[in-house]
C-alpha positions as CSV (number, residue, x, y, z in Angstrom):
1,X,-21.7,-1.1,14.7
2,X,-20.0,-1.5,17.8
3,X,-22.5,-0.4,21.1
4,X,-20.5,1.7,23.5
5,X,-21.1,2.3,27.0
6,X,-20.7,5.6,28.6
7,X,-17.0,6.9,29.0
8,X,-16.7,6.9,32.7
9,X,-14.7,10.4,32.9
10,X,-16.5,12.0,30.0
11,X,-14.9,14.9,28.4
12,X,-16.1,17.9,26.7
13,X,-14.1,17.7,23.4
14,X,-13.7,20.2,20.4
15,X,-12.5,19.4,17.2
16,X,-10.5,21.7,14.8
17,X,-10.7,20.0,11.1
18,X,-14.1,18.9,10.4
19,X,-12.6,16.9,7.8
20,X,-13.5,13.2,6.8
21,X,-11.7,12.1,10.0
22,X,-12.6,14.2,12.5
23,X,-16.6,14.5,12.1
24,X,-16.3,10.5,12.0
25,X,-13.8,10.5,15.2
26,X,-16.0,13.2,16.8
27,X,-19.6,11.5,16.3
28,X,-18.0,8.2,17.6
29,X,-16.4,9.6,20.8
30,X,-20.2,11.4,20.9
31,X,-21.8,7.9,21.3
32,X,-19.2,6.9,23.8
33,X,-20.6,9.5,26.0
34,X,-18.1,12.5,25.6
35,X,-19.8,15.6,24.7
36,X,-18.8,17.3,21.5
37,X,-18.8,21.1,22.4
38,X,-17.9,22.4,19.1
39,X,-16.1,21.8,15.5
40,X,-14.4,24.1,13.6
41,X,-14.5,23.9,9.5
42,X,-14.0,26.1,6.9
43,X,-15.3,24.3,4.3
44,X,-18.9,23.9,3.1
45,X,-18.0,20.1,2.8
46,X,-16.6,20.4,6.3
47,X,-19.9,22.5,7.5
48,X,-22.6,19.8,6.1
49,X,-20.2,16.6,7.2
50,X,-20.3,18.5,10.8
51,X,-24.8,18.9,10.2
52,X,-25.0,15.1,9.3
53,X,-22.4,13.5,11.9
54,X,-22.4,16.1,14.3
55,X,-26.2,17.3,14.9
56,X,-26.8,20.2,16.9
57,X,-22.6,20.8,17.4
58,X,-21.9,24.5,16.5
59,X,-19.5,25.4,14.0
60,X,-17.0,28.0,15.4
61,X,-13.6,29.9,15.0
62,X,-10.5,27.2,15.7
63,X,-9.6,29.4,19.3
64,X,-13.1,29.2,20.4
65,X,-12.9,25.4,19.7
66,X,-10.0,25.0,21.4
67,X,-10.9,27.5,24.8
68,X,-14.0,25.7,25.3
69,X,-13.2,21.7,25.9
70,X,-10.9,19.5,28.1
71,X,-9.8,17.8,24.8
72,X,-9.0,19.3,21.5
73,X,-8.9,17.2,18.9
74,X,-6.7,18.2,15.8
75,X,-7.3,16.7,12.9
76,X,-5.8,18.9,9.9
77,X,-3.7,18.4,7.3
78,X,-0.1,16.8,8.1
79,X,1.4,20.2,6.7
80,X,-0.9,22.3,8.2
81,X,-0.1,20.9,11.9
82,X,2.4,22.7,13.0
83,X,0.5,26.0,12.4
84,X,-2.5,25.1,13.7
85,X,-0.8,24.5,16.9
86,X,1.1,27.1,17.0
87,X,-1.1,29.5,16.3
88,X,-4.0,28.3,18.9
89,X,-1.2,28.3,21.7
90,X,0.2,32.0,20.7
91,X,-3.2,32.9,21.0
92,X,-4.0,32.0,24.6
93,X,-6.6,29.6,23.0
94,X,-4.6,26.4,24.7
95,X,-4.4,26.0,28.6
96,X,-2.7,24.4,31.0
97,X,-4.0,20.4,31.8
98,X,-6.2,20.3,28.8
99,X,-5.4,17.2,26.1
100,X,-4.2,18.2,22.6
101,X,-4.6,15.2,20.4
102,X,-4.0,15.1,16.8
103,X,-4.5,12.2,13.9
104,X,-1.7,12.7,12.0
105,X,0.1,9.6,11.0
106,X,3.1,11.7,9.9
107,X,4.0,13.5,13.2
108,X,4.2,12.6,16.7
109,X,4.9,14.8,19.9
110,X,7.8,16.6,18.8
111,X,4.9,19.2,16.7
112,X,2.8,19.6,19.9
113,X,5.4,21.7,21.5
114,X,3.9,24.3,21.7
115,X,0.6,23.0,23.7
116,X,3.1,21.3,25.9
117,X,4.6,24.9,26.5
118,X,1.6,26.0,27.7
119,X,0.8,23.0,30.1
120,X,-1.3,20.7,27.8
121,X,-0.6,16.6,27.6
122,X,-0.5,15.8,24.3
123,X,-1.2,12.7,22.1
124,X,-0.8,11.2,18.6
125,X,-3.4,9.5,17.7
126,X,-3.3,8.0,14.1
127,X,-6.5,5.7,12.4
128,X,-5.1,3.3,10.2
129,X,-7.7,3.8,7.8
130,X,-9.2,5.5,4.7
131,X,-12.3,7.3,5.2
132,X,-15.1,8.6,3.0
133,X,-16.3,11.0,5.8
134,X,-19.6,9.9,6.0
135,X,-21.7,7.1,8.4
136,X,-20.0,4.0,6.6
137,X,-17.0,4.5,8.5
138,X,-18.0,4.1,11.5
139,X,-18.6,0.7,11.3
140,X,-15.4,1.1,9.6
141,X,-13.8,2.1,12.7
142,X,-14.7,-1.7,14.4
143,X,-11.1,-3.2,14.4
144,X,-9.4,-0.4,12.7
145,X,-5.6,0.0,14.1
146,X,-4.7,3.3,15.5
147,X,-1.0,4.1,15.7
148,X,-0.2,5.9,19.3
149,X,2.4,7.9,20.8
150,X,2.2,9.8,23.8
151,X,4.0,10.3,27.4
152,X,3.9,7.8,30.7
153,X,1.1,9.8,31.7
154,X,-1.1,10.5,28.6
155,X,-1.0,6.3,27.8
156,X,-3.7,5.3,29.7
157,X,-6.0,7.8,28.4
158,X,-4.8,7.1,24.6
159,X,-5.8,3.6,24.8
160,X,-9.1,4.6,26.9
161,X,-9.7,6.8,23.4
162,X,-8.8,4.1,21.1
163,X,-10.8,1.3,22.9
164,X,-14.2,3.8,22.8
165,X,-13.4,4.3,19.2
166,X,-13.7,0.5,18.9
167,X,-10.0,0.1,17.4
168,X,-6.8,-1.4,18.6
169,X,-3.9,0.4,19.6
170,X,-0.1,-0.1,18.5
171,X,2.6,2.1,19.8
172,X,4.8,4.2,17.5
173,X,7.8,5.0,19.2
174,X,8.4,9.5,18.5
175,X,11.1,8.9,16.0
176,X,9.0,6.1,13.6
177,X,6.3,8.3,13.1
178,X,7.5,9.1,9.5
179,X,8.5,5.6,8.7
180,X,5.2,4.2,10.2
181,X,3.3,6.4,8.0
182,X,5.6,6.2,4.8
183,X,4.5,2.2,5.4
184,X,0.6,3.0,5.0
185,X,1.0,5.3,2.8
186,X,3.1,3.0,0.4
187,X,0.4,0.2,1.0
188,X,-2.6,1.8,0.6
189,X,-2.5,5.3,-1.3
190,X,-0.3,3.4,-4.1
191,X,-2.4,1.0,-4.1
192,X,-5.0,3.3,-5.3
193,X,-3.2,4.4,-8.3
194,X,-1.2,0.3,-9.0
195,X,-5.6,-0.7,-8.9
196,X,-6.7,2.2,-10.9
197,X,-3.4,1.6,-13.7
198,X,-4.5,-2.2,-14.0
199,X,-8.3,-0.9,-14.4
200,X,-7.3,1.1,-17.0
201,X,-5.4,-1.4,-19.0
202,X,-8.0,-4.1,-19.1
203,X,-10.1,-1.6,-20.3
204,X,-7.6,-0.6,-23.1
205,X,-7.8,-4.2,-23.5
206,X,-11.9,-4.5,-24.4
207,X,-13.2,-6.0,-20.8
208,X,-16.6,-4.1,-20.3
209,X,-16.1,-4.7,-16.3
210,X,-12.6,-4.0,-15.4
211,X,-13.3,-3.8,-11.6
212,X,-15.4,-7.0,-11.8
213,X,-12.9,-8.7,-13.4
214,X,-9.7,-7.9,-10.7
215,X,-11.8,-8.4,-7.6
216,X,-11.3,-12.1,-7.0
217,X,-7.7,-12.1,-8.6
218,X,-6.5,-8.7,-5.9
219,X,-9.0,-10.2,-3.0
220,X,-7.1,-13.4,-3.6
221,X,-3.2,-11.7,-3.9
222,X,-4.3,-9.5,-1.1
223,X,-4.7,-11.9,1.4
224,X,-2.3,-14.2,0.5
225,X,0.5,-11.4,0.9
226,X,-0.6,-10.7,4.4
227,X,-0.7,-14.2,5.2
228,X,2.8,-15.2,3.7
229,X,4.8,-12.3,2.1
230,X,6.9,-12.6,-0.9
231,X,6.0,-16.0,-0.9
232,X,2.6,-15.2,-2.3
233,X,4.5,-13.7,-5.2
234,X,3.2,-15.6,-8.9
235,X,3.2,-14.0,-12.6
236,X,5.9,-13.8,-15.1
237,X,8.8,-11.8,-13.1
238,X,8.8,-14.9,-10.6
239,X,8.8,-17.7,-13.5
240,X,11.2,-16.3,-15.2
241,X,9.1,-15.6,-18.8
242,X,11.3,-13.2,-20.4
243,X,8.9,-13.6,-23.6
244,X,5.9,-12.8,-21.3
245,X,7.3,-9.5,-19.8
246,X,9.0,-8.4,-22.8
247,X,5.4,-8.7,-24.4
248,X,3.9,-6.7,-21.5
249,X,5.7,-3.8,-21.9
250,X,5.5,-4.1,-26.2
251,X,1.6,-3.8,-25.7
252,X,1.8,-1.8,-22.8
253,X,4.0,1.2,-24.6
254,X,1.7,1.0,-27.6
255,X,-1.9,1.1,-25.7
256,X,-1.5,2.9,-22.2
257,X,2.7,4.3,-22.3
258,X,1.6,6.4,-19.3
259,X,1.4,3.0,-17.3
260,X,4.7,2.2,-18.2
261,X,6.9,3.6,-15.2
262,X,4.5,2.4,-12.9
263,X,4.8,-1.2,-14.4
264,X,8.7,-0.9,-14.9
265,X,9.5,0.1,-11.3
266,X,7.1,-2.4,-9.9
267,X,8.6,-5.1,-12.0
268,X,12.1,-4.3,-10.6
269,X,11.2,-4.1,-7.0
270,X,9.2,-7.6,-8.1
271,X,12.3,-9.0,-9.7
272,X,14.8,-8.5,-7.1
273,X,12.8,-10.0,-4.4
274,X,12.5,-13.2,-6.3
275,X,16.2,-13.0,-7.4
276,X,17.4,-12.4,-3.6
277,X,15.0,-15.6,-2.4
278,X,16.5,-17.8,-5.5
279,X,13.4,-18.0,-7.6
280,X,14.8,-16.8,-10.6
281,X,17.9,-17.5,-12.2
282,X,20.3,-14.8,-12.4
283,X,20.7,-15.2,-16.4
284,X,16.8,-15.0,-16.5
285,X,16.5,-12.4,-14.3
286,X,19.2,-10.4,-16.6
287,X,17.4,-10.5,-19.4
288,X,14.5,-9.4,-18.0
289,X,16.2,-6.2,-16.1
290,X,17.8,-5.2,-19.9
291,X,13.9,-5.5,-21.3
292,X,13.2,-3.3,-18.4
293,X,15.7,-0.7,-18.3
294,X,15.4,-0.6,-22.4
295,X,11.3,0.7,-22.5
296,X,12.3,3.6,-19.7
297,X,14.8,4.5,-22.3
298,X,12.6,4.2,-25.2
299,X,9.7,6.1,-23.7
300,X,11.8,8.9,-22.6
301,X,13.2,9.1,-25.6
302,X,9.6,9.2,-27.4
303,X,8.9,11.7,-24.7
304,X,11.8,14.0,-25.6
305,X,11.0,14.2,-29.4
């Protein structure tokens, strides 16, 4: 773990969403010397997260949180946002000069209107990162990218935030926010489910160790397609085995047919990369559409009877 020094203007900061993020944001600002004044979390998860990270922090009502610190950190749930903030500035609970930050990846400045009505500065602050909610991610937090928007006047304070939280900062221009976040998403909540599918296939197949048995090949792909792109592309689609795929998806409808769509669509996106770089001949890569677009119309038709 990264050892901070002392903020030099430390702030008192409150934090409504005692989620996974925020108790991990909040105990690592803690060590850089800002003083946690209170959290706010309905949850019993959120109330023993808060205990573990966030010893000795009280646990209070979102407008006390918010009345009580020079920063408020706001780290609900994308949809929830706008409420929140709306709510906490009807309320009076807001005030003039004090910093309204929230970590939604979704949403820039446009949904802290309201706090800017009121006087605040106000800042998106995004981690680029998955989190369990627990003391593993703060190590986590070493290197971790956080995606920034904010004002002239609120910049030098973002990256100040994002340098004690031991990350990196990238700026998101206001109207990318969805787009920037519709990226991570993409990359790494579907990954989730593409891993867990392919799991659950060699498992339908007999392997005893399905995880054990994808590390090396995803480590491997995984890196490679950082490093270089579609050019790390390999497997049947980019060689062109029509015989290969169309046995895929024979075996795939008979074993694990609620993997199918998943397979199909990422074969498509798979087979008109390779077709647009030249990889695959356009007869080959014919064929291999028709097998495609034929097992989505057998399996809804299996589905309808």
């Amino acid at each position: 773990m990264t050892t901070m020094m002392p903020a030099p203007d430390a702030l008192s900061i409150g934090v409504v969403g005692a989620g996974k993020v925020g108790a991990v944001l909040a105990a690592r600002l803690r060590e850089a010397g800002h003083t946690i004044t209170a959290v706010a979390g309905e949850s019993d998860a959120s109330r023993d997260r808060a205990a573990a990270l966030l010893p000795g922090v009280p646990v209070e009502k979102p407008s006390a949180v918010a009345r009580g610190c020079d920063l408020l950190l706001l780290t609900v749930p994308d949809d929830m946002l706008p409420n929140v903030v709306r709510v906490l500035a009807d309320s009076g609970a807001l005030h003039e000069g004090q910093y309204v930050v929230h970590t939604s990846g979704r949403h820039g400045l446009a949904v802290l209107a309201p706090a800017v009505a009121v006087g605040a500065k106000v800042i998106a602050l995004h981690p680029a990162m998955t989190f369990t909610g627990t003391e593993v991610d703060l190590e986590r937090l070493d290197g971790c990218v956080f995606g920034l928007t904010a004002g002239a006047a609120e910049r030098a304070l973002a990256e100040q935030l994002v340098a004690e939280l031991g990350g990196r900062a990238t700026w998101v221009p206001e109207e990318m926010r969805t787009l920037y976040h519709a990226g991570l998403a993409h990359g790494a909540n579907h990954l989730v489910t593409l891993v867990t599918e392919a799991m659950e296939l060699l498992a339908a197949a007999g392997s005893d160790d399905p995880a054990s048995t994808l590390r090396p090949l995803l480590e491997a792909a995984l890196d490679n397609a950082l490093a270089h792109g579609d050019a790390a592309l390999t497997g049947p689609i980019v060689r062109g085995d029509v015989k290969t795929v169309a046995a895929h998806l024979e075996d795939i409808e008979a074993n694990r047919p609620d993997t199918l769509p998943s397979y199909v669509a990422m074969a498509r996106a798979t087979l008109d990369r390779a077709v647009t770089d030249g990889r695959v001949l356009p007869i080959r890569a014919h064929r291999i559409a028709a097998l495609l677009d034929g097992a989505i119309v057998r399996s809804t038709h299996g589905a309808e009877r």
